[in-house]
C-alpha positions as CSV (number, residue, x, y, z in Angstrom):
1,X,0.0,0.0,0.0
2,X,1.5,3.4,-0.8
3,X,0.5,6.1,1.8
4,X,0.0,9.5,0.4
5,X,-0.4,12.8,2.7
6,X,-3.3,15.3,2.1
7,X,-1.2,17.8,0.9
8,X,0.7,15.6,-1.5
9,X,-2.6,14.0,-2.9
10,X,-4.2,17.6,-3.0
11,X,-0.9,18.9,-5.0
12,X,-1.4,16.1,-7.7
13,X,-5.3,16.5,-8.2
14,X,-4.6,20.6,-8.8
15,X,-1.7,20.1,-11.0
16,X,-3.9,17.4,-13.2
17,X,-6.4,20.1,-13.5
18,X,-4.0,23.1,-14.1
19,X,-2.3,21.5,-16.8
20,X,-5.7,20.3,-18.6
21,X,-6.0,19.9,-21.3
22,X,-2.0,18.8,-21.3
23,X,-1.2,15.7,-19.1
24,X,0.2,17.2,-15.9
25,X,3.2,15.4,-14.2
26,X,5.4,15.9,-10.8
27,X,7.7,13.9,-8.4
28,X,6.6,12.0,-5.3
29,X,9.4,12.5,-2.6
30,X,9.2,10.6,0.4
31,X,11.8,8.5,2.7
32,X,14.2,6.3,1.2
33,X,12.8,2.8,0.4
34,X,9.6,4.3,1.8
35,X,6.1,3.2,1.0
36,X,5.1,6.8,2.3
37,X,4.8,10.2,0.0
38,X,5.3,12.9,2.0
39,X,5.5,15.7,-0.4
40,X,4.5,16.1,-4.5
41,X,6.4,18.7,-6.6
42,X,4.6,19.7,-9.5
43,X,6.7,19.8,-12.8
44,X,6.2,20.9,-16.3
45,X,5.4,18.5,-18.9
46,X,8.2,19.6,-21.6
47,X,6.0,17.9,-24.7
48,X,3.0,20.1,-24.0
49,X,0.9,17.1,-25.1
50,X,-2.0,15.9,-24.1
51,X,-1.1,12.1,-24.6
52,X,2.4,11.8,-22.8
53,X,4.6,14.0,-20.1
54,X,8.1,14.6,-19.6
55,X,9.7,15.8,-16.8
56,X,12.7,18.3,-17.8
57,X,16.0,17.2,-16.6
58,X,17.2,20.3,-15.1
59,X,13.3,20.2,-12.5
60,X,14.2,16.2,-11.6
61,X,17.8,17.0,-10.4
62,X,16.7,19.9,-8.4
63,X,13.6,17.7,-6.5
64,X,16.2,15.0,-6.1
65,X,18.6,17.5,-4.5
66,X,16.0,19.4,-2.3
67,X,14.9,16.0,-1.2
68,X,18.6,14.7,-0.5
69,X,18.7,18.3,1.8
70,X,15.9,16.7,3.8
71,X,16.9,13.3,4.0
72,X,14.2,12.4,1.4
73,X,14.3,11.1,-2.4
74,X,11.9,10.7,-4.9
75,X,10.1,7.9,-4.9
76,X,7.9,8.2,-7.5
77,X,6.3,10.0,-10.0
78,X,3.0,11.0,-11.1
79,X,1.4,12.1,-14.4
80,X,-2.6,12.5,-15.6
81,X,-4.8,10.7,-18.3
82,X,-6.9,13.5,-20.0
83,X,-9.0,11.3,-21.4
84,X,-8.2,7.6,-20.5
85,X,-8.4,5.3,-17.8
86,X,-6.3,5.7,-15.1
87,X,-4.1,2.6,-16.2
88,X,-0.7,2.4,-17.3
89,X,-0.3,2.8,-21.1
90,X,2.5,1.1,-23.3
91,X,4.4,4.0,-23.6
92,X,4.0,4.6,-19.2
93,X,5.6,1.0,-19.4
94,X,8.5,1.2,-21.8
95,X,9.7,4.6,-19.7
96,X,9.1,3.3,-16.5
97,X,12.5,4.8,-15.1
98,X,12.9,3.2,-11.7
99,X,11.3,-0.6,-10.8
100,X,11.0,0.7,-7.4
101,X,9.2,3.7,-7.9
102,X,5.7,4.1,-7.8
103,X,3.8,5.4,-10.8
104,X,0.3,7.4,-10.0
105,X,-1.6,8.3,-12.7
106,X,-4.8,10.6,-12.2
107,X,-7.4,10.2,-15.0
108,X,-10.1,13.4,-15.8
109,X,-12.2,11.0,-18.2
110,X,-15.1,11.8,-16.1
111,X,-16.5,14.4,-13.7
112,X,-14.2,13.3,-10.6
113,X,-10.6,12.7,-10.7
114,X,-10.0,9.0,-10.3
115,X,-6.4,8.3,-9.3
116,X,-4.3,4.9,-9.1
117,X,-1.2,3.7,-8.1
118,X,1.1,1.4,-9.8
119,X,4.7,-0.6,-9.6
120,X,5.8,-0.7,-13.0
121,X,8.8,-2.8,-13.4
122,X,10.3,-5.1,-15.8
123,X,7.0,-4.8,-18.2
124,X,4.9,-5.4,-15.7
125,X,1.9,-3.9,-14.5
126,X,1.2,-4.0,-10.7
127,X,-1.6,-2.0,-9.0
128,X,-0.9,-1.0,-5.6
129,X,-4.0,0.5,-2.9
130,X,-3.0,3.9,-2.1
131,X,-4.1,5.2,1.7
132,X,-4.6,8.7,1.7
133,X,-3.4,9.9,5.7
């Protein structure tokens, strides 16, 4: 189970909707080889596209350094489905960075955010229950 604070799942349902109709992406930063997100930092989705995100290098180094600073890292990230289920799609799978991360995806298909966690590692598709706390 992947525990997520207020704040951090607040952060990721704004950003989803702030960056409509682009899909919205950030980094989940929590304690090393934690289950536990502690804090979201929204990014910028450098492809401006609807149908995939990428964080830019120079935003990932700077959450991974602030996070070091606090004896944090990221563990995760997260990115939104405009239109889709909130399911992994081929492409989340091929670049799938980190088999230990987790991978949230938010979906605005329909009038509530629906939002799901996921291990994504060697091609494979894991859903994990996420606790928000």
């Amino acid at each position: 189970m992947l525990a997520v604070s207020h704040s951090a799942f607040a952060g990721m349902i704004a950003q989803a909707y702030d960056c409509y109709p682009e899909e919205a992406c950030g980094l989940l930063i929590g304690r090393p080889g934690s289950n536990n997100v502690v804090r979201f930092v929204a990014c910028a989705n450098t492809t401006q596209s609807g149908k995939v995100y990428t964080i830019e290098p120079k935003a990932m180094l700077r959450a991974e350094r602030e996070a070091e600073a606090e004896g944090m890292e990221i563990i995760g990230v997260m990115h939104s489905h405009t239109h889709t289920e909130p399911y992994p799609s081929q492409t989340d799978v091929n670049q799938a960075v980190d088999p230990l991360w987790h991978y949230i995806i938010v979906s605005l298909k329909r009038e509530a955010p629906e939002v799901r966690s996921y291990l994504l590692a060697h091609g494979t598709i894991v859903e994990e229950a996420i606790a928000v706390s």
